[in-house]
N, C-alpha and C positions, 0 to 999 in steps of 0.2 A: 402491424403485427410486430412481437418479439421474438425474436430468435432466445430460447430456452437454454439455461447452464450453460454457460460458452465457455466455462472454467476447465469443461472434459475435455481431451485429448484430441486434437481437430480429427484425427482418423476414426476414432473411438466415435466422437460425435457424428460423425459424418453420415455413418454406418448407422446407429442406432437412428437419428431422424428418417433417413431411408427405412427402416425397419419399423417402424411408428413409433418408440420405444421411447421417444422422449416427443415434448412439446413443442407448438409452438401460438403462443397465447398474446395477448393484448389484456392491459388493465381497461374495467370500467367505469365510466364515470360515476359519483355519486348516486345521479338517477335513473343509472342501467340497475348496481347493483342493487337499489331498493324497490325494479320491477323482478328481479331476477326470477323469482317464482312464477310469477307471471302466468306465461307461456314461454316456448321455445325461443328464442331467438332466431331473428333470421341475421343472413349474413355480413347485411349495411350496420345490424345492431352492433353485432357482437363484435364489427373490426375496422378500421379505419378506411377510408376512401376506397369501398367496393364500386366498381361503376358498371360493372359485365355481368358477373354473377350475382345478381339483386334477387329475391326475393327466395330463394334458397336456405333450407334448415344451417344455423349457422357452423352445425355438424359437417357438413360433407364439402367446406371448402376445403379443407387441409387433405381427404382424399382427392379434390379435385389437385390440388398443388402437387401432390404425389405422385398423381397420374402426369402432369407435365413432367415432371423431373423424369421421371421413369423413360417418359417418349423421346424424350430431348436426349438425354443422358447427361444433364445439369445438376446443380447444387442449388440453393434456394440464393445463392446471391448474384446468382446468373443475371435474375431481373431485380431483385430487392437489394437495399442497401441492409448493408447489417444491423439489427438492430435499432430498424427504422423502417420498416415494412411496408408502411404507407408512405412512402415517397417514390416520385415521380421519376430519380435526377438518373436512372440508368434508362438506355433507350430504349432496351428490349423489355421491358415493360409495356409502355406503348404499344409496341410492335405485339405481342400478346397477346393483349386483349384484342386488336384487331385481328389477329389467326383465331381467336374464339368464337369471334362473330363470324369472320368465314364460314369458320365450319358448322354453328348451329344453322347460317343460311342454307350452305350447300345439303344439309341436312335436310332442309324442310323445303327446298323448293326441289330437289333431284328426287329425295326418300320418302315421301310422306310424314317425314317428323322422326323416323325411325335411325337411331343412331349407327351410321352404317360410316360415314367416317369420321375419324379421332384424329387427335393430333400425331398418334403413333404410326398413320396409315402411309404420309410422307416422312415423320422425319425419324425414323426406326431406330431410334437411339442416337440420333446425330443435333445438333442444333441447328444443321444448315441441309436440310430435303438437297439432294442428288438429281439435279437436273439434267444429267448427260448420263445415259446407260452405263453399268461396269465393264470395262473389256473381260472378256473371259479370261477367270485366272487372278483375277484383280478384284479388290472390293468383296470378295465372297470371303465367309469364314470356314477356315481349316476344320479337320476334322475334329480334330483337339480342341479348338476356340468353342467351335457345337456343343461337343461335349461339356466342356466348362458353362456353359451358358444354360443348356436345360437338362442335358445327358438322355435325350430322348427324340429317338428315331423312329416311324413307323417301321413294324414288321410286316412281314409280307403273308402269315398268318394267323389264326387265330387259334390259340389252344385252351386249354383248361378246360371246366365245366361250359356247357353250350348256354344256360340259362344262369341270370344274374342272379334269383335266388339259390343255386346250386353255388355258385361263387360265394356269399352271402354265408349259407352255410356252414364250408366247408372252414373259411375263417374262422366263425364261429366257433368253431371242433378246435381249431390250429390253437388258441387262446388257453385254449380250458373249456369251454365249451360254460354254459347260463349257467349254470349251478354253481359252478366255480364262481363266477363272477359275482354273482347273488352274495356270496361271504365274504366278498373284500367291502367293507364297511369306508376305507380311509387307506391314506398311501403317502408317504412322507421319502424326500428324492434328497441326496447329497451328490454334488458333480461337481461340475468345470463351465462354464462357457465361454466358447471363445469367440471375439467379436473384434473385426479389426484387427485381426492377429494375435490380439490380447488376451490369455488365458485369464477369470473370473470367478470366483465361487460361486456356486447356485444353490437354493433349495426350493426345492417343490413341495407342495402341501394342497394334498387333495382330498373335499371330505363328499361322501356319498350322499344325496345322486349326482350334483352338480356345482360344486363348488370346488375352485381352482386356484391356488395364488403363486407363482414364480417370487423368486428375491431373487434379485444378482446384485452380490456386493462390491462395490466397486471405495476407493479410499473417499469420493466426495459424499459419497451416502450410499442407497440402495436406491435399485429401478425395480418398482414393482408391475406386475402385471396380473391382474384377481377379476375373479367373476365370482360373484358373492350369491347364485342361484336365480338373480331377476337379471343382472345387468353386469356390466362389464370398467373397471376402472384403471387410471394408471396411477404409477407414483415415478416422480424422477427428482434426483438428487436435489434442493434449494428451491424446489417449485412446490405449489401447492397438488394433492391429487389433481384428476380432470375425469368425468367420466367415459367411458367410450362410446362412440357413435354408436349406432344399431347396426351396420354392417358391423365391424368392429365388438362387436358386444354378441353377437352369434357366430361369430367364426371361433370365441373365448368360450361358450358353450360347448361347440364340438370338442371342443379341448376339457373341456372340465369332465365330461361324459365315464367315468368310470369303467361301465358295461357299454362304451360305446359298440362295439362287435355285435352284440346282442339288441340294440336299437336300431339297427340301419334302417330298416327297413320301417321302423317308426318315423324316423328323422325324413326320410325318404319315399314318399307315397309313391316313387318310378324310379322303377330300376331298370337301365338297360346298358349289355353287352356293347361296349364298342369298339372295335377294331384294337388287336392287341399291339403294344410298344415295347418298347427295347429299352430299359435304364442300364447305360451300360454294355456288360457284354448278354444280359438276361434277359427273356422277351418275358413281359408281366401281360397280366390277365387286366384287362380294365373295366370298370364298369360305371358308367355315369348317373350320379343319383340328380334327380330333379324335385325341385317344387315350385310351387304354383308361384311367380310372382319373385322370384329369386334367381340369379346363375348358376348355374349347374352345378357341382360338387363331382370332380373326376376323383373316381378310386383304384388305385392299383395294388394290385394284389401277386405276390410268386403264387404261380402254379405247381410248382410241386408242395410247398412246405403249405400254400393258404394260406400265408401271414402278406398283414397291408407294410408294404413295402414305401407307397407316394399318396400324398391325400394334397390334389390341386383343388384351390379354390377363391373363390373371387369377389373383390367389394367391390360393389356400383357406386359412379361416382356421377355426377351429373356430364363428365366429361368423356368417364369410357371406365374400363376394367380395369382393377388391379389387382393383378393375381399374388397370392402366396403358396408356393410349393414347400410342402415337410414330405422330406426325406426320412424313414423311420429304418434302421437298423439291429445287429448285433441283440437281438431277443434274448431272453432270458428266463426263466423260471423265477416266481417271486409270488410263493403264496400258494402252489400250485396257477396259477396262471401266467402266460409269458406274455413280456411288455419288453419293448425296445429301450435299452439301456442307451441309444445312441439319436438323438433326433435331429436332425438342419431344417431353419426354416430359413425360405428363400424366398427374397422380391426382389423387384427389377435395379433396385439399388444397391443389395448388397445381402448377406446373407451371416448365421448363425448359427454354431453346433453346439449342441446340448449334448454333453457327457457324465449317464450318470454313473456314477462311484459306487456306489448303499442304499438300498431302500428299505424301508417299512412297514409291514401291510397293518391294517385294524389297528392303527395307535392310537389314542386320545388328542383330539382335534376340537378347540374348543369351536363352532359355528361362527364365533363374533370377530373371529382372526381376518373372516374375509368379509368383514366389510369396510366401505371406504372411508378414511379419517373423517371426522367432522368439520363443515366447511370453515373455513377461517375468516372472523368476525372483522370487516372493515371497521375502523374510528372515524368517527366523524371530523370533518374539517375544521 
């Protein structure tokens, strides 16, 4: 594998690979690309010297590698050399794959198959599992570190509405309530993003029902991120597009969702109440949406105003969960309906606020804006 635009700012990059936001790819040979329509790829196809993770959509290794980074609390060159992805010459590599096989063992001979431990279960952000208990007082994280890390503590009760369609609802209402919604056709965002410290221009462009595309412009190019109504793509500075995976490609769906307030319960076939938390110093109303065959989708919601406050949710990897936390803020009127002018999205490696400036509602949105470039035609040898 390649390590993707190495020309951005190591902090800047650091951050956005953590955050999916950039790539990381392999060229293929003459007679990969002239099956490429094929079928799917699996993961020996699509990348050099797989030995563990064989037989795998060649999609959901990059969440697997994401989900090690995240448990470890590593950089991709912890086990890879730069630039050189498929070589062997770091040890922890090695060492790796055999903690993979451990745990798919201890997996199938302790659990019935059922993924009960991950790589995050020993080494909870460390690269080296904690063999000796912490003294009390030691090894634990402050109250502030907590906070910086999820800002969420169980409450010790439950308020708001008793029933998750009454939460549901009252959202609903908080918004503008269907009818409003019903008239926003399109929604066009000017902001800030800041990534790695680094404040960035953005714009958003959303067209009804389900089409979504972010820019943030940066001096090497733009990083785009769209879902074009089926599917979900990226764009990063000097690379070609990539599509997104299927987890990856429906979590861009929630996001493009316009009337999403108004869907939930489409999106959502179970809805239930669970136990309320604290972001902060405010205890939020929460409610777990599920479907059949997918992770759960946690929603939080203020109980007094109804407005969604955190939307937790998570891509399956063959390795375990990787969660992304958005933080939604500072609401606003725009259109008659209020939308958070402020958003952070958060994963285990690093995180991003979206600050918008000006929006737009019902502007002229041509459809063809979000779709992904045309692929780019290899020459023959």
């Amino acid at each position: 594998m390649t390590r993707a635009n190495t020309s951005l700012p190591s902090r800047l990059f650091t951050t956005l690979l953590a955050l999916g936001l950039v790539g990381i790819s392999v060229p293929l040979s003459s007679g990969q690309a002239t099956n490429a329509a094929a079928s799917p790829k699996t993961t020996e196809q699509a990348f050099k010297n797989i030995q563990v993770l064989k037989g795998l959509p060649a999609e959901q290794l990059i969440s697997s590698m994401q989900f090690i980074s995240a448990s470890l609390g590593v950089e991709c060159d912890y086990c890879h050399v730069q630039n050189a992805f498929d070589k062997d010459d770091k040890k922890s590599k090695p060492i790796a794959r055999k903690m993979i096989q451990m745990m798919f063992a201890i997996n199938k001979d302790s659990f019935e198959g059922r993924r009960e431990v991950t790589c995050n279960s020993c080494h909870r952000g460390s690269p080296h599992p904690a063999g000796i208990p912490a003294v009390a007082g030691e090894g634990m994280p402050t109250a502030t570190e907590h906070e910086h890390a999820s800002e969420v503590t169980p409450a010790s009760t439950q308020s708001g509405p008793a029933t998750a369609d009454a939460v549901v609802e009252k959202y609903l209402a908080a918004v503008g309530g269907s009818e409003a919604l019903q008239k926003i056709s399109s929604r066009m965002e000017k902001g800030s993003a800041i990534m790695g410290g680094r404040p960035l221009p953005i714009e958003i462009f959303a067209l009804a029902p389900n089409k979504r595309m972010s820019v943030t412009h940066l001096p090497e190019g733009d990083i785009i991120t769209a879902y074009d109504g089926n599917a979900g793509w990226l764009g990063n500075p000097g690379r070609p597009a990539r599509p997104m995976g299927k987890a990856e490609s429906e979590a861009a769906r929630l996001d493009a969702d316009l009337s999403f307030a108004a869907h939930v319960r489409q999106i959502f076939p179970e809805l239930k109440v669970a136990p309320a938390e604290k972001i902060g110093d405010h205890e939020a109303t929460v409610v777990r949406g599920l479907r059949e065959g997918k992770p759960p989708v946690m929603l939080y919601f203020d109980p007094q105003s109804g407005l969604l406050v955190r939307m937790v949710r998570y891509s399956d990897s063959p390795l375990g969960l990787n969660p992304t936390q958005i933080n939604y803020a500072d609401y606003r009127d725009a259109g008659g309906v209020q939308i958070p002018f402020r958003r952070t999205i958060a994963r285990p490696g690093g995180s991003f606020t979206i600050q918008v400036e000006q929006t737009e509602q019902n502007v002229p949105i041509d459809p063809a804006k979000f779709a992904p470039p045309p692929a780019e035609k290899r020459s023959s040898p």
